[in-house]
mmCIF file of the C-alpha atoms, coordinates in Angstrom:
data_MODEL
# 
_entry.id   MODEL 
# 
loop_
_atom_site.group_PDB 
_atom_site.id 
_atom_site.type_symbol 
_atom_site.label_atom_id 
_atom_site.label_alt_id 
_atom_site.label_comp_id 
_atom_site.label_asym_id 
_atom_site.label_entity_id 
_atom_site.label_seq_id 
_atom_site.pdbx_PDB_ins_code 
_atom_site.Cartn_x 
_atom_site.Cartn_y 
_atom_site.Cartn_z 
_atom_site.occupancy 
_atom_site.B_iso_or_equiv 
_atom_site.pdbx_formal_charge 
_atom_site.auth_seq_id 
_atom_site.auth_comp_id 
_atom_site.auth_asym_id 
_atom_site.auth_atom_id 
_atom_site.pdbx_PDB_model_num 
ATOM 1   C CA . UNK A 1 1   ? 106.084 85.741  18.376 1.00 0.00 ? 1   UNK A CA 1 
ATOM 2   C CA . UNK A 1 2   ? 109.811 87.148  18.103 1.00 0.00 ? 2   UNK A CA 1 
ATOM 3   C CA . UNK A 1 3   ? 112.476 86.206  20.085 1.00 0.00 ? 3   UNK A CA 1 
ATOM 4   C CA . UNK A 1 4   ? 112.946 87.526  23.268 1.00 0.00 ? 4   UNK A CA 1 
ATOM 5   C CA . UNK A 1 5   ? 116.061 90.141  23.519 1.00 0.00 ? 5   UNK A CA 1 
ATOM 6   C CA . UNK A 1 6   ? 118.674 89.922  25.936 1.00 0.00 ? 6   UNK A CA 1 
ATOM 7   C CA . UNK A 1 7   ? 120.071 92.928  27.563 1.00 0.00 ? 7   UNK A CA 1 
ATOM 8   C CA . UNK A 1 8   ? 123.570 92.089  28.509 1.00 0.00 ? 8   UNK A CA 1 
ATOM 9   C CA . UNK A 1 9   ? 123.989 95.018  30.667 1.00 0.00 ? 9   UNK A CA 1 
ATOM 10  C CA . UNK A 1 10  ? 120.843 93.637  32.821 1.00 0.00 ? 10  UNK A CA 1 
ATOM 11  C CA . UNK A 1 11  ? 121.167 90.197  32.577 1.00 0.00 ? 11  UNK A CA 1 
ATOM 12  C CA . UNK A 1 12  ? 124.484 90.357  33.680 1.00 0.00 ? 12  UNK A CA 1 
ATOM 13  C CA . UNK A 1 13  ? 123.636 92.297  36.923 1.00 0.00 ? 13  UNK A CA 1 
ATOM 14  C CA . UNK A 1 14  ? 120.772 90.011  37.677 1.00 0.00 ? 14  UNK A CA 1 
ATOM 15  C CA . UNK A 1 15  ? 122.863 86.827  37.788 1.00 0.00 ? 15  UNK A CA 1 
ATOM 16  C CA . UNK A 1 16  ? 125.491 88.683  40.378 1.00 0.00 ? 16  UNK A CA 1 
ATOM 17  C CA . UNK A 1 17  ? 122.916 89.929  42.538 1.00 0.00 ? 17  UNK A CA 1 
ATOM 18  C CA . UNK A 1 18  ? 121.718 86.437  42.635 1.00 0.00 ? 18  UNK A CA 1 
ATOM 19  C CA . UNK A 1 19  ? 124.929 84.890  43.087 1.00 0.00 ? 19  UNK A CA 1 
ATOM 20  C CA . UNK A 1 20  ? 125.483 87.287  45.925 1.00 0.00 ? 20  UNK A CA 1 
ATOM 21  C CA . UNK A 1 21  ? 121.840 85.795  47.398 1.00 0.00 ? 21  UNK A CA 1 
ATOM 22  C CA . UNK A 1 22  ? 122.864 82.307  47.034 1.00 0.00 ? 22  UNK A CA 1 
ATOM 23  C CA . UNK A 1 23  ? 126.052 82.455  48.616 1.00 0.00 ? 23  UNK A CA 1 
ATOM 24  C CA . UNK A 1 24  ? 124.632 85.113  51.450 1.00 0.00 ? 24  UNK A CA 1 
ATOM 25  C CA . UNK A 1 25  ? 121.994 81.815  52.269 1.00 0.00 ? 25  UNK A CA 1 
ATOM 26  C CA . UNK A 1 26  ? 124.301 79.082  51.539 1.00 0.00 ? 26  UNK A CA 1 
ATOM 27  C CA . UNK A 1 27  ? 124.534 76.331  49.018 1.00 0.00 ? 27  UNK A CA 1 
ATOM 28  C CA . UNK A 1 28  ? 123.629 73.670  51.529 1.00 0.00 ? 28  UNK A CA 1 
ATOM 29  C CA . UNK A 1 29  ? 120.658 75.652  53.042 1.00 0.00 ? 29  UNK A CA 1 
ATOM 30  C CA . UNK A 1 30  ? 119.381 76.441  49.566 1.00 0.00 ? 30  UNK A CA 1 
ATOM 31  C CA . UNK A 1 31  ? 119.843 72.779  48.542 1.00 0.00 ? 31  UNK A CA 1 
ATOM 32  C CA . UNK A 1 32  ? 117.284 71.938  51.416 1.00 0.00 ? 32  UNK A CA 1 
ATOM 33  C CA . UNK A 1 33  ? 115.215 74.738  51.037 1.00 0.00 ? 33  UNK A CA 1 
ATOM 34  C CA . UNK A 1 34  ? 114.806 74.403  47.446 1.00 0.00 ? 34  UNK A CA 1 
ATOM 35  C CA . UNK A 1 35  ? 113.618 70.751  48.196 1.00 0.00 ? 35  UNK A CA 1 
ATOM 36  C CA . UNK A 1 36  ? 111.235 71.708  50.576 1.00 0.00 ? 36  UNK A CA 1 
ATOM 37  C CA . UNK A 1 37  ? 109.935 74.651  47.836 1.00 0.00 ? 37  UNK A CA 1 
ATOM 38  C CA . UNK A 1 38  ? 109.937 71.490  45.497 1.00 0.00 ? 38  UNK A CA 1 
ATOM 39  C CA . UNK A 1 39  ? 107.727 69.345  47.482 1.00 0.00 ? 39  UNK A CA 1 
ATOM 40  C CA . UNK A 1 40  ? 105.090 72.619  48.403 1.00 0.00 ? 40  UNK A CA 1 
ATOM 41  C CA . UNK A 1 41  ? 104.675 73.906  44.952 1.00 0.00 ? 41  UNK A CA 1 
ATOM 42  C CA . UNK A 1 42  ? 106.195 71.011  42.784 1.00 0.00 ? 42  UNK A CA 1 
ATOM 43  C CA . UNK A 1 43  ? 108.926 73.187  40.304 1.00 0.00 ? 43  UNK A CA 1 
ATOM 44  C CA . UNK A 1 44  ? 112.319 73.605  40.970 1.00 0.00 ? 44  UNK A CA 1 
ATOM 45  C CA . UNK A 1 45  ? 113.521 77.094  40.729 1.00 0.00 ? 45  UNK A CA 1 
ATOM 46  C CA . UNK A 1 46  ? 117.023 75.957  39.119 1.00 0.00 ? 46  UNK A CA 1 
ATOM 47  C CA . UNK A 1 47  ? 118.915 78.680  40.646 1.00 0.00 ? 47  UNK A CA 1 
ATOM 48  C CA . UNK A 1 48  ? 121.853 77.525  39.985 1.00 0.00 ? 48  UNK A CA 1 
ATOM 49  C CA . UNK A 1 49  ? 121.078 78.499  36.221 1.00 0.00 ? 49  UNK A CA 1 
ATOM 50  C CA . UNK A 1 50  ? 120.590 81.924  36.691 1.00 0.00 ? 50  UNK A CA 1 
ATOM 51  C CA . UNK A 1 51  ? 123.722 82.150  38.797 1.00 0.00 ? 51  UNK A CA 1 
ATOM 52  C CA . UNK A 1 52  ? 125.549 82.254  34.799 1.00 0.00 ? 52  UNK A CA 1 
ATOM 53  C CA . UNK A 1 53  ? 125.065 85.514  32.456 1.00 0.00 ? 53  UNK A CA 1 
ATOM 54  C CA . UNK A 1 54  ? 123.550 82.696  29.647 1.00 0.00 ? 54  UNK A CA 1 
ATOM 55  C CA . UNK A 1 55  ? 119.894 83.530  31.014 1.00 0.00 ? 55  UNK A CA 1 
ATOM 56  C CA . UNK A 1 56  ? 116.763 85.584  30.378 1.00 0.00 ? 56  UNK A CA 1 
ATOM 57  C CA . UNK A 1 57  ? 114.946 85.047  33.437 1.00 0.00 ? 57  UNK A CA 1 
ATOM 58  C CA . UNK A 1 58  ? 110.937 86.003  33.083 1.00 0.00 ? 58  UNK A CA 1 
ATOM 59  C CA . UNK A 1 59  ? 108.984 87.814  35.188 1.00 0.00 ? 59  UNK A CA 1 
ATOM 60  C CA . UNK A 1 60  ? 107.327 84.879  36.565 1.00 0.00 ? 60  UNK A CA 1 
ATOM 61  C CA . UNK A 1 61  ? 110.065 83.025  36.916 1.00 0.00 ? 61  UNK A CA 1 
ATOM 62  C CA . UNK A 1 62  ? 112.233 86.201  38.985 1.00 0.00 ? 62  UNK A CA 1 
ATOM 63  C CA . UNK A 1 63  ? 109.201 86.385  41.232 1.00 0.00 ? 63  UNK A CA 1 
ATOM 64  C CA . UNK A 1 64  ? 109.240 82.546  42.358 1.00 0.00 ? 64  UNK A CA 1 
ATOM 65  C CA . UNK A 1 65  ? 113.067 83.538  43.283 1.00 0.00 ? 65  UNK A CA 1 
ATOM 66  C CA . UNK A 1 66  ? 112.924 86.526  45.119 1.00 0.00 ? 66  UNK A CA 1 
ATOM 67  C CA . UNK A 1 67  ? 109.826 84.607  46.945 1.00 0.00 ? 67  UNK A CA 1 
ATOM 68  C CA . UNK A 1 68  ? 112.027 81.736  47.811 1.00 0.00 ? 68  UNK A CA 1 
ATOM 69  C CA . UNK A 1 69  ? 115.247 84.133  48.326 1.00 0.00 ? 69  UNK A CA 1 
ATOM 70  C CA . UNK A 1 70  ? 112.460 85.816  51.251 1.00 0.00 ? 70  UNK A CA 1 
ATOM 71  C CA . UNK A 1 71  ? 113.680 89.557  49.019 1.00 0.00 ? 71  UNK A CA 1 
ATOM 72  C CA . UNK A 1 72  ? 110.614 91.601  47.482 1.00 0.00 ? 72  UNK A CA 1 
ATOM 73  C CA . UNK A 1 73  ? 111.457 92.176  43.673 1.00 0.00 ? 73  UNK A CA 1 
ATOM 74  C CA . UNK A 1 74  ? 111.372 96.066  44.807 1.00 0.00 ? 74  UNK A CA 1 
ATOM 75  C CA . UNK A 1 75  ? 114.625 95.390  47.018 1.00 0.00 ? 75  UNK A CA 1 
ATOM 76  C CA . UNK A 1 76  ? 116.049 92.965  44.517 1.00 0.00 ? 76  UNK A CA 1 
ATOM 77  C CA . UNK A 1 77  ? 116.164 95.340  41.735 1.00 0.00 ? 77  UNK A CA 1 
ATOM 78  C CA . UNK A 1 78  ? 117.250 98.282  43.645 1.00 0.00 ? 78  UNK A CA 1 
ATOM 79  C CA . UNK A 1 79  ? 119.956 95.503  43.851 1.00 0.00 ? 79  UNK A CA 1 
ATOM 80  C CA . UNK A 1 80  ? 120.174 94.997  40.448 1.00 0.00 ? 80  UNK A CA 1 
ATOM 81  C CA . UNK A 1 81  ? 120.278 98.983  39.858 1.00 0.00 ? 81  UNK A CA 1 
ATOM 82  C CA . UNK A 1 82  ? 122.831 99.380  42.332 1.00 0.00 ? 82  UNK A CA 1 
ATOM 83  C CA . UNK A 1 83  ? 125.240 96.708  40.028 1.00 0.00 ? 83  UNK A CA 1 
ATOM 84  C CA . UNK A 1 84  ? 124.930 98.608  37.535 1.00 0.00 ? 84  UNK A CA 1 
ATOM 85  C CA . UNK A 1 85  ? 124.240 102.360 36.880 1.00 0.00 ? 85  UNK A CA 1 
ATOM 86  C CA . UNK A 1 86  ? 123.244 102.227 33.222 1.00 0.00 ? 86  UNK A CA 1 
ATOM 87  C CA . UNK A 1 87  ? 120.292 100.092 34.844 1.00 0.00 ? 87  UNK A CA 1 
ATOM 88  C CA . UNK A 1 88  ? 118.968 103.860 36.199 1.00 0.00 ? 88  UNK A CA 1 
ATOM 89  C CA . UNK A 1 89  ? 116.374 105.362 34.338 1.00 0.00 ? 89  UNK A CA 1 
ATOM 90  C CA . UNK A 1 90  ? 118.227 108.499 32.948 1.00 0.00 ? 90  UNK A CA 1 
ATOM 91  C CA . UNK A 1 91  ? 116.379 110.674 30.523 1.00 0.00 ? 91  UNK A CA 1 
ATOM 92  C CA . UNK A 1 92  ? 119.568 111.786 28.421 1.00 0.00 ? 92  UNK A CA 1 
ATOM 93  C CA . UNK A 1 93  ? 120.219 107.829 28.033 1.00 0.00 ? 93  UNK A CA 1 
ATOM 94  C CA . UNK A 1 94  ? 117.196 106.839 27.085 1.00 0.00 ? 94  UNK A CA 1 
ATOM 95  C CA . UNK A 1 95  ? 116.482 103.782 25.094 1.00 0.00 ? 95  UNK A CA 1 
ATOM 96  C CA . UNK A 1 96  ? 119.384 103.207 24.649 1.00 0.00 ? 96  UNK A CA 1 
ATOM 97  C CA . UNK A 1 97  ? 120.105 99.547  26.570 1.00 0.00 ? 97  UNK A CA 1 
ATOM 98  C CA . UNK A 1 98  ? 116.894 98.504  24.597 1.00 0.00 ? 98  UNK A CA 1 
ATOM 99  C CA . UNK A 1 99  ? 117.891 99.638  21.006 1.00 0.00 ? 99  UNK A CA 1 
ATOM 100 C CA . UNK A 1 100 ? 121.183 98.296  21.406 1.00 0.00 ? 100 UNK A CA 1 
ATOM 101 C CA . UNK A 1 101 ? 119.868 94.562  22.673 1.00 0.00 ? 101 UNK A CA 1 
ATOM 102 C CA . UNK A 1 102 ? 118.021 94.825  19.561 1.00 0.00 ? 102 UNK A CA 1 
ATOM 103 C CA . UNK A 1 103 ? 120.301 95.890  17.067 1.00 0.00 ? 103 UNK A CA 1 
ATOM 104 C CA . UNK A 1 104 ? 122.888 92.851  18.272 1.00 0.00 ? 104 UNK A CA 1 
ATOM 105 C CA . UNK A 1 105 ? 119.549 90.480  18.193 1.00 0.00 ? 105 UNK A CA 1 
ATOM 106 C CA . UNK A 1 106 ? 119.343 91.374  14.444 1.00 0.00 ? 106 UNK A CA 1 
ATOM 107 C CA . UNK A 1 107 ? 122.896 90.799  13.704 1.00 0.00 ? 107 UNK A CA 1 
ATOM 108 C CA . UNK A 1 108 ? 122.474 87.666  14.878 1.00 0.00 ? 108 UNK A CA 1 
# 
């Protein structure tokens, strides 16, 4: 299996819609509720990782968050959309985000 490719343009509008989240609930409240998550389902969400652009946050994984966050992943990524207008599905752009996270990947 390849490496996974990172598109900057998205990654870097999921971590401030998340940071946005975490500071809208509070890094005290999190710290409990993310305890309590901890105990119920036994994983940490380590949210505090995906609060920096040096992430590439799965499916999965942005599910468990927007559960915990109480945000269904419709909202969060009209969120995420909103950050960023590139993130828009535009016909005349398309592909584009993609074939560029995998031209740097191959530079690499």
């Amino acid at each position: 299996m390849g490496k996974q490719i990172k598109i900057p343009e998205l990654t870097e509008a999921i971590t401030i819609v998340l940071s946005k989240l975490y500071k809208e609930k509070g890094s005290k409240v999190l710290l409990k509720l993310n305890n309590d998550y901890y105990s119920e389902i036994g994983k940490s969400l380590g949210l505090e990782r995906y609060t920096s652009a040096d992430h590439n946050v799965t499916c999965s994984k942005l599910f468990a968050i927007c559960d915990f966050l109480e945000i269904s992943l419709s909202d969060f990524f009209k969120l995420v959309e909103a950050e960023n207008e590139l993130l828009k599905f535009n016909k005349n752009r398309k592909g584009a985000l993609v074939k560029n996270a995998y031209e740097n990947q191959n530079k690499k």
